[in-house]
C-alpha positions in Angstrom: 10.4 2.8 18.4 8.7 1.5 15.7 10.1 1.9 11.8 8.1 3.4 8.9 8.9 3.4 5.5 8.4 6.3 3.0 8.4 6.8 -1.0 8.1 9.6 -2.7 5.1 10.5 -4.1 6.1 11.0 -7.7 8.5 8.0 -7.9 9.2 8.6 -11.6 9.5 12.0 -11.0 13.4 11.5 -10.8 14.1 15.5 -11.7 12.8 16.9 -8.2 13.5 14.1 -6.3 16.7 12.4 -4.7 17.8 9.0 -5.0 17.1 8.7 -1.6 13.1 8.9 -1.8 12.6 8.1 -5.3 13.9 4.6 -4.1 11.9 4.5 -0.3 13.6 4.4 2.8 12.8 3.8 6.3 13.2 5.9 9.3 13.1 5.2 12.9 10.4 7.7 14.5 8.7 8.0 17.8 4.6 6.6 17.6 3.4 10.5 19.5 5.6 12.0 16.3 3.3 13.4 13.1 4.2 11.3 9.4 7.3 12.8 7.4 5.5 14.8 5.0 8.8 15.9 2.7 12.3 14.1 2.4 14.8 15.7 4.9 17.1 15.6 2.2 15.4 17.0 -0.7 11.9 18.3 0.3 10.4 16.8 -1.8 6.8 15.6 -1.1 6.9 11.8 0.4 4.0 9.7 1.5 4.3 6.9 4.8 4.0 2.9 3.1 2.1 0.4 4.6 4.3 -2.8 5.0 4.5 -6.2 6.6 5.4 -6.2 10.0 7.6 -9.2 11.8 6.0 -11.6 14.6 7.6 -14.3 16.3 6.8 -17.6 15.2 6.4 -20.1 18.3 8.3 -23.2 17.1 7.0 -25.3 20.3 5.0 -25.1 23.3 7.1 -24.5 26.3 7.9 -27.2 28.7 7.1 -26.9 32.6 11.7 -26.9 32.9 11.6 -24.2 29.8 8.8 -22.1 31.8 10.7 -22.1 35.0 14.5 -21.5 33.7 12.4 -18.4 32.0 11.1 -17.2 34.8 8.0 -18.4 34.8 5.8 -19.6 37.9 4.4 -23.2 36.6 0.6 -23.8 38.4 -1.6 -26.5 37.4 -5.0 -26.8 38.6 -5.9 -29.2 41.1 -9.5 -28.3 42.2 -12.2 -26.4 42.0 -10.2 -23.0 42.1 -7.5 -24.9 43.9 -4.2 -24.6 42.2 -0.9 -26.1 43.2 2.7 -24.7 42.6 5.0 -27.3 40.2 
């Protein structure tokens, strides 16, 4: 499940809303689920943030004995359309 972040919409608006929202926070929800539209705490109006999101880096291209202790069937190309097992 993916995690979105809200903020309320009035951030400086302390007197209606909670600590909670007026500082953002992030919520585990389902993809098929509709955006939060109030804070389940307060009710008070909230809006969904855009933010970064977190890719693995590949540090190195895997070797053919990395590849196969993953899992990984190793083939290399020794003809036209001919391609042997390592």
């Amino acid at each position: 499940m993916p995690i979105y972040e809200y903020v309320s919409e009035s951030p400086g608006d302390s007197a209606k809303s909670c600590r909670i929202c007026s500082r953002g926070f992030e919520l585990r929800r389902p993809i098929d689920r509709e955006p939060l539209l109030v804070c389940p705490l307060c009710k008070h109006p909230v809006k969904k943030v855009i933010s970064r999101i977190n890719t693995p880096t590949v540090t190195k291209p895997l070797s053919v004995s990395d590849a196969k202790k993953a899992g990984f069937t190793v083939l290399e190309r020794r003809d036209q359309g001919v391609y042997e097992r390592l």
